[in-house]
C-alpha positions as CSV (number, residue, x, y, z in Angstrom):
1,X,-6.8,15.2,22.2
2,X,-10.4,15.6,22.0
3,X,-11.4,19.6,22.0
4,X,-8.3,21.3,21.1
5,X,-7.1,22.4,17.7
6,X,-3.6,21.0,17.0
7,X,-0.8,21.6,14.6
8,X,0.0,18.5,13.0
9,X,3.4,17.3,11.1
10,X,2.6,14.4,9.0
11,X,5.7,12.7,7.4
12,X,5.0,11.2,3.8
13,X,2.5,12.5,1.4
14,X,1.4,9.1,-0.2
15,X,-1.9,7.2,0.6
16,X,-1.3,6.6,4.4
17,X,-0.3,10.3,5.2
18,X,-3.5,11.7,3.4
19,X,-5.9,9.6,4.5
20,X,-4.7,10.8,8.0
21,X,-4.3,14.2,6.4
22,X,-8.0,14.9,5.2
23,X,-9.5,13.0,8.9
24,X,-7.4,15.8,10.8
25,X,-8.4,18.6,8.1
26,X,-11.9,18.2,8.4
27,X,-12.1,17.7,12.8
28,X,-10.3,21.7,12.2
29,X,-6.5,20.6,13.3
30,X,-4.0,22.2,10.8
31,X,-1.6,20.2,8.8
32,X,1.3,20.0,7.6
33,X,2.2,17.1,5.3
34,X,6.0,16.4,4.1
35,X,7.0,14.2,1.5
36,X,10.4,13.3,0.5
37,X,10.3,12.3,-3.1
38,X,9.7,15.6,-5.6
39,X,6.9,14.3,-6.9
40,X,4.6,11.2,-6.9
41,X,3.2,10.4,-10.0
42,X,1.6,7.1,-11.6
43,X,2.6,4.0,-9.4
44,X,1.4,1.9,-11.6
45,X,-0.1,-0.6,-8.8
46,X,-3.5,-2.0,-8.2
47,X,-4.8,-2.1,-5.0
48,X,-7.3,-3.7,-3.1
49,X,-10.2,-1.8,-1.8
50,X,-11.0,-3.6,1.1
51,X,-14.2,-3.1,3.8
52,X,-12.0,0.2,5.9
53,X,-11.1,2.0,2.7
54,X,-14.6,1.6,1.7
55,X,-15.6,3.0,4.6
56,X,-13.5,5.9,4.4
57,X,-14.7,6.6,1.0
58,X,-18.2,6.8,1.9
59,X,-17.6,9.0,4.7
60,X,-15.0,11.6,3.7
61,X,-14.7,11.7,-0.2
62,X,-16.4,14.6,-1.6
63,X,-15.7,13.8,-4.8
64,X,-18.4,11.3,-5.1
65,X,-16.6,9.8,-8.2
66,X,-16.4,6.2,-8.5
67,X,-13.2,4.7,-7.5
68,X,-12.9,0.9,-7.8
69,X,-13.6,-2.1,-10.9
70,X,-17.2,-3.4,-10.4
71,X,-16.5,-7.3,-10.7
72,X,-18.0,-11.1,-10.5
73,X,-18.3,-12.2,-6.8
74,X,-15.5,-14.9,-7.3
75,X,-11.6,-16.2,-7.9
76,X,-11.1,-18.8,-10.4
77,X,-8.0,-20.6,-10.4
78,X,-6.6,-21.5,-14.1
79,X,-4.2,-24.4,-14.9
80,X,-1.1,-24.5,-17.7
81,X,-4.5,-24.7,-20.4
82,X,-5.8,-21.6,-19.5
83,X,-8.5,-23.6,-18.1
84,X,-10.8,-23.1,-14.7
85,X,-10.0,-25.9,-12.6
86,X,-11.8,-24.1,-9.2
87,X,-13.8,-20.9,-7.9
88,X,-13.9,-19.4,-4.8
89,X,-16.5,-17.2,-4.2
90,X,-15.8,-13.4,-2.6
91,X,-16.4,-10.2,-3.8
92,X,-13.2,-8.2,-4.5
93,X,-13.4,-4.5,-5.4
94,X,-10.1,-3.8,-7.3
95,X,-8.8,0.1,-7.8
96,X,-5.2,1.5,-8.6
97,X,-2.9,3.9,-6.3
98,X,-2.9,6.3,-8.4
99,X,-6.5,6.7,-8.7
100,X,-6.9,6.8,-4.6
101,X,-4.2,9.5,-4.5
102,X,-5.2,11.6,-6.6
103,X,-9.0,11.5,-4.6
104,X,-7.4,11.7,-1.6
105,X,-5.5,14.9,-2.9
106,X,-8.7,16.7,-4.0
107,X,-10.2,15.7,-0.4
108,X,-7.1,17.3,0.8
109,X,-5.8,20.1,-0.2
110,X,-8.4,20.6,-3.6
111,X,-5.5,19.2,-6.1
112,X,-6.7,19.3,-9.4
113,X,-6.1,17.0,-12.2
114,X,-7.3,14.8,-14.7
115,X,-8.7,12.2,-12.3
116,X,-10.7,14.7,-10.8
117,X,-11.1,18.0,-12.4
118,X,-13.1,20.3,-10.3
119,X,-12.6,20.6,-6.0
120,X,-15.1,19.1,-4.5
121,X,-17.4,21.4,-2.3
122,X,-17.3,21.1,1.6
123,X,-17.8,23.7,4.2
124,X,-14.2,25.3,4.7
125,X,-14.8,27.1,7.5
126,X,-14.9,23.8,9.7
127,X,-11.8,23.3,7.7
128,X,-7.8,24.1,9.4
129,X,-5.4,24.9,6.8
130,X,-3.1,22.6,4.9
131,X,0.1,22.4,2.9
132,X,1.3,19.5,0.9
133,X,5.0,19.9,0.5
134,X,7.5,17.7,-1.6
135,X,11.3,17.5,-1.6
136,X,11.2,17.5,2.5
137,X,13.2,14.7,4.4
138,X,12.8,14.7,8.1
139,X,16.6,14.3,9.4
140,X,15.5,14.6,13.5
141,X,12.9,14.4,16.1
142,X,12.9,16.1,19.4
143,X,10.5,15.8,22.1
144,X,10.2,18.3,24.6
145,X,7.7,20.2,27.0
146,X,4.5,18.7,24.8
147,X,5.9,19.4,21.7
148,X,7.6,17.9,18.5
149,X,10.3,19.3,17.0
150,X,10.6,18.5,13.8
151,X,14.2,19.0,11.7
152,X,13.9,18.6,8.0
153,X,16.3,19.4,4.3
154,X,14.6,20.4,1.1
155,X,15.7,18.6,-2.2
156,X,16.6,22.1,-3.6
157,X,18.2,23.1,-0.6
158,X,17.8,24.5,2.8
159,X,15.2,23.3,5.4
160,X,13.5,24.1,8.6
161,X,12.3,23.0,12.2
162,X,8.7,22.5,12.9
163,X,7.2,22.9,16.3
164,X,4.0,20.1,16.1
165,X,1.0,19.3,18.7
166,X,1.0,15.5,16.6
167,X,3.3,13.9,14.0
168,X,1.9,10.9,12.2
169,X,4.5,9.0,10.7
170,X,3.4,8.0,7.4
171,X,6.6,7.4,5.3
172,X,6.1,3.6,4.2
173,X,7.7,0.1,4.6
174,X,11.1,2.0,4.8
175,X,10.1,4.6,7.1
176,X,12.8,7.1,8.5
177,X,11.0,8.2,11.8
178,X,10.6,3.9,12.5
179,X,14.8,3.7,12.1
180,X,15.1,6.7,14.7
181,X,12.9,4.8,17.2
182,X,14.2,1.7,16.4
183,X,17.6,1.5,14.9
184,X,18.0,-2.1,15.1
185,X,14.7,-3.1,14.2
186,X,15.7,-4.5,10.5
187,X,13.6,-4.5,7.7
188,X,14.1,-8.5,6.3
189,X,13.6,-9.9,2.6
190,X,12.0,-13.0,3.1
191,X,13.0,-14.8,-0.4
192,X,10.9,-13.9,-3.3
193,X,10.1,-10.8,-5.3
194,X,7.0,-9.9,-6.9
195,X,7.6,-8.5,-10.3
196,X,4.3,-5.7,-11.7
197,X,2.4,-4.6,-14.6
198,X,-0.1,-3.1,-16.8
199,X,-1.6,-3.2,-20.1
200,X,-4.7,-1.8,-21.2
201,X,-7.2,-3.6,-21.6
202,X,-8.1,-2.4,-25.7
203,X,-5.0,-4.2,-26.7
204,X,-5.0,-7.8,-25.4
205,X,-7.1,-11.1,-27.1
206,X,-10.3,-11.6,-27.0
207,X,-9.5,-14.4,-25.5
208,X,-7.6,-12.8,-22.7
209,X,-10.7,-10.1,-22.2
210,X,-12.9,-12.4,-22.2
211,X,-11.1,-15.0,-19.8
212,X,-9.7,-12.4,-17.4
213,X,-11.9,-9.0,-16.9
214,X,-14.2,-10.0,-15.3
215,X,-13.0,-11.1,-12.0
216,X,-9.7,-12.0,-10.2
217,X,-7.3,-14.8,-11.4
218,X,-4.9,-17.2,-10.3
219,X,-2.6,-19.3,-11.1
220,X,0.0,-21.4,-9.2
221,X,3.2,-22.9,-10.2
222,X,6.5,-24.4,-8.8
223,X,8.3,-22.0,-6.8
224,X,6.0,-19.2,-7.6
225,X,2.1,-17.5,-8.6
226,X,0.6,-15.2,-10.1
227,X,-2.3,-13.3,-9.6
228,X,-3.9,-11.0,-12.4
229,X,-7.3,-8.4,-12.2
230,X,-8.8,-5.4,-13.6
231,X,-8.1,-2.3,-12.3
232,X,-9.0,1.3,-14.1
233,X,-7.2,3.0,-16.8
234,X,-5.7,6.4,-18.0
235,X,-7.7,9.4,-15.0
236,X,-9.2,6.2,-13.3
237,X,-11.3,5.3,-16.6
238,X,-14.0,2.3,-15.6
239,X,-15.0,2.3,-19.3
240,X,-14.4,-1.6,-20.7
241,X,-11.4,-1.2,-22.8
242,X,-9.7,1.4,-21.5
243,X,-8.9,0.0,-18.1
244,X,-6.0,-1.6,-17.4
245,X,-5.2,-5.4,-16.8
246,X,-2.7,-5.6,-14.0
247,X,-0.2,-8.6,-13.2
248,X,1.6,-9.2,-9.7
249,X,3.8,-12.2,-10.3
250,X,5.7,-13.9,-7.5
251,X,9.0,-15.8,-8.1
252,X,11.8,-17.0,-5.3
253,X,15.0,-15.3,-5.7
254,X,17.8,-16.3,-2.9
255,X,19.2,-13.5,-1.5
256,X,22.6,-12.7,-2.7
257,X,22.5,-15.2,-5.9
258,X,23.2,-14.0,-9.3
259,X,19.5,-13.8,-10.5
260,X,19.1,-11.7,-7.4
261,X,22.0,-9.3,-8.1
262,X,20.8,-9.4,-11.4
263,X,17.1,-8.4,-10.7
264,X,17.9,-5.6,-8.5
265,X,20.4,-3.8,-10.9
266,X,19.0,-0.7,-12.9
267,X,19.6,0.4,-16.6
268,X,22.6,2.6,-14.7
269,X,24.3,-0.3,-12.9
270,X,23.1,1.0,-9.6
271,X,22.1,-1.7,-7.1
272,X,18.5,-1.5,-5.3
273,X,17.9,-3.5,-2.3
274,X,14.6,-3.3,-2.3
275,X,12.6,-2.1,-5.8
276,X,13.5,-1.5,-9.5
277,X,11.3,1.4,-10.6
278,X,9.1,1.7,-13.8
279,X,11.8,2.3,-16.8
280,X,14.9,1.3,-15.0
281,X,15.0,-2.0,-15.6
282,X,17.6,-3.2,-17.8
283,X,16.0,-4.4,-21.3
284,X,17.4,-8.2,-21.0
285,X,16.9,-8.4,-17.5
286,X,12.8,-8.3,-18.4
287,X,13.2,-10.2,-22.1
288,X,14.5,-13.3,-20.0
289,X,11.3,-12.7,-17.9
290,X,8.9,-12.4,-20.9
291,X,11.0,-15.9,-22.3
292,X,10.0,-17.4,-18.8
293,X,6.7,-17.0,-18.8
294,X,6.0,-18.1,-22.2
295,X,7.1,-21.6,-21.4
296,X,5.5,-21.4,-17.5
297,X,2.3,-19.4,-17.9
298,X,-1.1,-20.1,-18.8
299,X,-1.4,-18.1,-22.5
300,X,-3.8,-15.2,-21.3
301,X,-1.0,-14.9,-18.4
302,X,1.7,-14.6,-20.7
303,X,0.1,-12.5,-22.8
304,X,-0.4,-9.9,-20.3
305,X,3.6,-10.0,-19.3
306,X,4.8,-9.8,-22.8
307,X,2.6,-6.7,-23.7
308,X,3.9,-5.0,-20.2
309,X,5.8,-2.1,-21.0
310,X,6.7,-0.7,-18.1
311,X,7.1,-3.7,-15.6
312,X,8.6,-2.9,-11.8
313,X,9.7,-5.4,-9.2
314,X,9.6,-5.0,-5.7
315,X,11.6,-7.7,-3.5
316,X,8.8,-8.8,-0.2
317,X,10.0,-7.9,3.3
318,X,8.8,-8.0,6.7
319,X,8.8,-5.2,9.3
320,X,6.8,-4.7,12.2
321,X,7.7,-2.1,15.1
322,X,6.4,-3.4,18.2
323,X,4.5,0.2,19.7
324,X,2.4,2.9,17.3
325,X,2.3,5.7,20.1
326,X,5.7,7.3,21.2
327,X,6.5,10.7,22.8
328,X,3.6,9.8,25.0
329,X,1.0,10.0,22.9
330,X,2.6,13.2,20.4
331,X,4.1,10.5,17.7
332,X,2.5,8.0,16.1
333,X,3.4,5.4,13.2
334,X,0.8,4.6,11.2
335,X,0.3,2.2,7.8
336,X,3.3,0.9,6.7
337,X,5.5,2.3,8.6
338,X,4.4,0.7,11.8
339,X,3.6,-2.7,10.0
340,X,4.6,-3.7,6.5
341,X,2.3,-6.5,5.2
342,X,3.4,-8.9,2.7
343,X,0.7,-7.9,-0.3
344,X,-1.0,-11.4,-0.5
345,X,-3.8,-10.3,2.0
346,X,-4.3,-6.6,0.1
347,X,-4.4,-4.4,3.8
348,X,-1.6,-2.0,3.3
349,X,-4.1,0.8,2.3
350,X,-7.0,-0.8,4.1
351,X,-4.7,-0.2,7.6
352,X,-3.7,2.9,6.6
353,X,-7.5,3.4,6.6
354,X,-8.3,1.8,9.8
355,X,-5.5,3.9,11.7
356,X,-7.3,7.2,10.3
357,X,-10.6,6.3,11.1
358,X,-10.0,5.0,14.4
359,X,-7.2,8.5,15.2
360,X,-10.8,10.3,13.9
361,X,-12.8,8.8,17.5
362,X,-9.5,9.5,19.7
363,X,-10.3,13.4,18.8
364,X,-13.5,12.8,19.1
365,X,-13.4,11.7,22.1
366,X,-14.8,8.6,21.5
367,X,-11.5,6.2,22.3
368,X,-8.3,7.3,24.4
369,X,-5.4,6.6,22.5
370,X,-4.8,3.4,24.2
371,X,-7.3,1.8,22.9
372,X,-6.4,3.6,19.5
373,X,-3.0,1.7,19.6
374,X,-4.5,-1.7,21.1
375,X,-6.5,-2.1,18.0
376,X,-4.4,-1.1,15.1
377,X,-1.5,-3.4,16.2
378,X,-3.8,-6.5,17.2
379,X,-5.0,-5.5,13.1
380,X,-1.4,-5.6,12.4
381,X,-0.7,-8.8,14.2
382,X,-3.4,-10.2,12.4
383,X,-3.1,-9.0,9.1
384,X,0.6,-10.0,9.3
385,X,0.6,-13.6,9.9
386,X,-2.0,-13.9,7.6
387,X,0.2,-12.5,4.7
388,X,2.9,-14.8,6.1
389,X,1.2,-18.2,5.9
390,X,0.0,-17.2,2.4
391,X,2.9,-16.5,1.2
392,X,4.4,-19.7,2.5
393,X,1.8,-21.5,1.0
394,X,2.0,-20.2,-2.2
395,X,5.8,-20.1,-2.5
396,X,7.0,-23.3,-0.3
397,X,4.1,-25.3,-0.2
398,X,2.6,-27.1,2.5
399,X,5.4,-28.1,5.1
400,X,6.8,-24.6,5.5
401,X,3.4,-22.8,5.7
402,X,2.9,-24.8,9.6
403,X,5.0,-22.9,11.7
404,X,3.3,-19.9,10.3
405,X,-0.1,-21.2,10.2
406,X,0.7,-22.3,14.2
407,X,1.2,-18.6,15.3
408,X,-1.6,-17.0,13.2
409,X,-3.6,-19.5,14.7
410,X,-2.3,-18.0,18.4
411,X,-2.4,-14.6,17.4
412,X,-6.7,-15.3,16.8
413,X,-7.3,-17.0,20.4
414,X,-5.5,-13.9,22.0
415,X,-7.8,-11.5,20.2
416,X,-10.4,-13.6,21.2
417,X,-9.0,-13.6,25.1
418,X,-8.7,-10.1,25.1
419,X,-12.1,-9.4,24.0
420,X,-13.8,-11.5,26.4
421,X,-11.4,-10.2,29.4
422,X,-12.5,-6.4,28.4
């Protein structure tokens, strides 16, 4: 790929897609970015900004801005008293999706908005030309004589075909293109959901601020944790005060009971399989919640729930497709969609930062594309059966956590093999 200037497709315009997006701008390749939804506005996630993302920060944001919580080097662990009972030391930078995105936009395709209010300046004439496009569903793929065609509808109507030198698929955990290449590969809920929110930081305790902001925070229970951290507020606001304290709280829900019928139906009676959205929960649905964790939670944990506002649940899954190149070498799955991590280990966006990074040396010239592939799923691999045995750990307890523990464990010594064979 190395040398020539390429027309690229890349399917889903969240965090994954542009991070690809504003590597392929900058080598000169023109893109072409598609998202379904009709707009993407405040997820109202935190995310973890591990060592890639960090790395890809440094080298390609021009905005020069800030983007994560500057925090105490450790995790304390907090019993039903509110009270530290042990600290781990490690040094976690925490941000916010929205506040990446809306970087990444202005690194993109010079997006303005209140996160970051001027474009940030960069040679353009290295540049190849972008769009960012919502409202387009890719319906087909077709490979032929080097090329990708690429069939899509418009929300508002109509649609196209796209003739592409390189699609990346980018389009998340429930990616489209992965289901065309792999229509029985099923995407699997593995028991428990973690429920999500924020509340700025101005209107909790003192107590609660003075307890929680400063690092991240744990707490275990039967059948369940919860983990809570700082992350930034309104336009990616560091300022103490106005950031935002953010909960993810896991609970086990068996698939097809009650509560779990109950949990994924929406203010409109529509049943999700995998995530209710912020402001379509139903009202009782999340008052139960708020009852629960008064009686369960450590009081600057409860706290935090009660004042949510606009809590979202997302039910955990596992998917993992077993190749990232396809269409010899045209079609590529990337983040996500090629492996969707349970979020104990905090990688989704860190992979989705490895994949560009390394896709930057294949058109250098620096890597073939084997290679490329070799080392984002061994990261995959990895990453994967790490979040697994966590999440065992924290949900099941001990016993169930061994058979997962056993082939994480495998997965290591055949990294290590490999590495010594090459």
């Amino acid at each position: 790929m190395a040398g020539k200037k390429l027309d690229v497709v890349i399917v889903g315009g969240s965090l994954t897609g542009l991070l690809h997006g504003v590597v392929l701008k900058r080598l000169g390749h023109n893109v072409r970015i598609l998202e379904r939804s009709t707009s993407l506005n405040d997820q109202g996630a935190g995310i973890l900004a591990r060592e890639y993302l960090q790395n890809f920060f440094s080298k390609h944001d021009l905005c020069h801005l800030p983007f994560y919580v500057p925090s105490d080097p450790r995790i304390q662990f907090l019993n039903k008293e509110a009270g530290i009972i042990k600290v781990w030391k490690a040094q976690l930078r925490m941000t916010s999706w929205d506040n990446v995105y809306y970087r990444l936009r202005a690194n993109f395709d010079g997006f303005e908005s209140d996160y970051v209010e001027e474009r940030p300046l960069e040679d353009k004439s290295r540049n190849g030309n972008v769009s960012y496009e919502y409202g387009c569903t890719v319906t087909d793929l077709k490979y032929s004589d080097g090329l990708v065609t690429v069939t899509f509808e418009r929300s508002g109507g109509g649609g196209g075909t796209l003739h592409a030198d390189l699609v990346i698929a980018a389009d998340g955990a429930g990616s489209r293109i992965r289901r065309m290449l792999y229509p029985k590969l099923e995407r699997k809920y593995v028991g428990y959901a973690a429920w999500r929110g924020t509340t700025v930081e101005s209107e909790m305790s003192e107590q609660a601020k003075t307890l929680l902001t400063t690092c991240c925070n744990y707490f275990n229970h039967k059948d369940g944790h919860m983990l809570l951290y700082t992350i930034p507020g309104k336009n990616g606001s560091l300022e103490p005060g106005e950031r935002l304290l953010n909960f993810v709280w896991y609970c086990n829900y068996t698939e097809g009971s009650p509560e779990y019928v109950d949990l994924l139906t929406d203010t409109e009676g529509h049943k999700h399989r995998i995530t209710i959205p912020m402001g379509k929960m139903r009202p009782e649905v999340w008052s139960a919640q708020k009852d629960y964790a008064k009686g369960l939670l450590p009081a600057p944990f409860a706290e935090l729930v009660v004042k949510t506002k606009q809590p979202f649940v997302q039910c955990i899954t596992d998917v993992s497709a077993p190749k990232a190149v396809h269409f010899e070498g045209k079609l590529l799955l990337t983040g996500d969609a090629l492996c969707s991590f349970r979020p104990h280990v905090g990688a989704s966006t860190n992979q989705a930062a490895l994949n560009a990074l390394l896709l930057e040396k294949v058109m250098k010239g620096e890597m073939t594309l084997v290679e490329w592939e070799n080392e984002c799923l061994q990261y995959a691999k990895i990453t994967s059966r790490t979040g697994v045995a966590l999440g065992r750990w924290n949900q099941y307890g001990f016993w169930r956590t061994l058979s997962s523990a056993f082939w994480l464990v495998q997965a290591y010594l055949v990294m290590y093999i490999t590495k010594l064979w090459r």
